[in-house]
N, C-alpha and C positions, 0 to 999 in steps of 0.2 A: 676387637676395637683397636682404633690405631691413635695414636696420639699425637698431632700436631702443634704447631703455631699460626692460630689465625689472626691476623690483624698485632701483632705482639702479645697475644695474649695463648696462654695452653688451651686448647678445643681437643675435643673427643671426638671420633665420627665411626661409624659403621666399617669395619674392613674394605668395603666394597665402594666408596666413595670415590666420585669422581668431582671435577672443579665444578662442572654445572650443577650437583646438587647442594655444594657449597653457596656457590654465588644464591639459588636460591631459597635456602635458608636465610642466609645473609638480607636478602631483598624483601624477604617473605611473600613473593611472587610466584606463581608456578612457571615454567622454562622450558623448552623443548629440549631435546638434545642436541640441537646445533646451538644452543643458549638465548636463542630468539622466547622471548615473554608471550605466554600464550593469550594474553590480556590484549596484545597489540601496541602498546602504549613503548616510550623507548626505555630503553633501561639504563643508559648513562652509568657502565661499571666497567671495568678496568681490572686484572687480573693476572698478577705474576706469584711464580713458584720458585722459591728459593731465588729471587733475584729476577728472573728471565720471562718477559710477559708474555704469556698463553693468550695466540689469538680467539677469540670466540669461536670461531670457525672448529677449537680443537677441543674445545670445555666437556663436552658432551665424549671426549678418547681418552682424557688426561688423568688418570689414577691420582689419589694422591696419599701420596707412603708415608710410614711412620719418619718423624722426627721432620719432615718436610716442615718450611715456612710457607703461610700462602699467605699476599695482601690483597685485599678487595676492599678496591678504591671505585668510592661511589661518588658520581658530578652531580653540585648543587649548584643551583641558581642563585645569582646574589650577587650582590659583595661585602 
């Protein structure tokens, strides 16, 4: 198990995690591995590791290691 920070807060995950299985937990959507949403619908998220944001393009290569901070920043409609 590896121990992060998600969103400010302490998260547990699997050894083996990577940002796309994050983002969709997060989402509770299932994700491909290029992080495209298998639903087709868009997904409006946003995603940096320790500061520096991970294109989607890299979600599905990106490990993510003990003590690591990750934000997933989700877009709402509104104001």
């Amino acid at each position: 198990m590896t121990a992060i920070t998600l969103n400010g807060r302490p998260h547990v995950v699997p050894g083996d995690t990577t940002v796309v299985d994050l983002v969709a937990e997060t989402v509770g959507r299932p994700l491909g591995p290029d992080g495209a949403p298998l639903d087709g619908r868009r997904l409006g998220v946003a995603v940096a590791v320790d500061a520096a944001v991970v294109p989607r393009s890299r979600w599905g290569r990106t490990p993510v290691a003990e003590g690591q901070a990750v934000e997933i920043i989700t877009a709402v409609q509104g104001g």
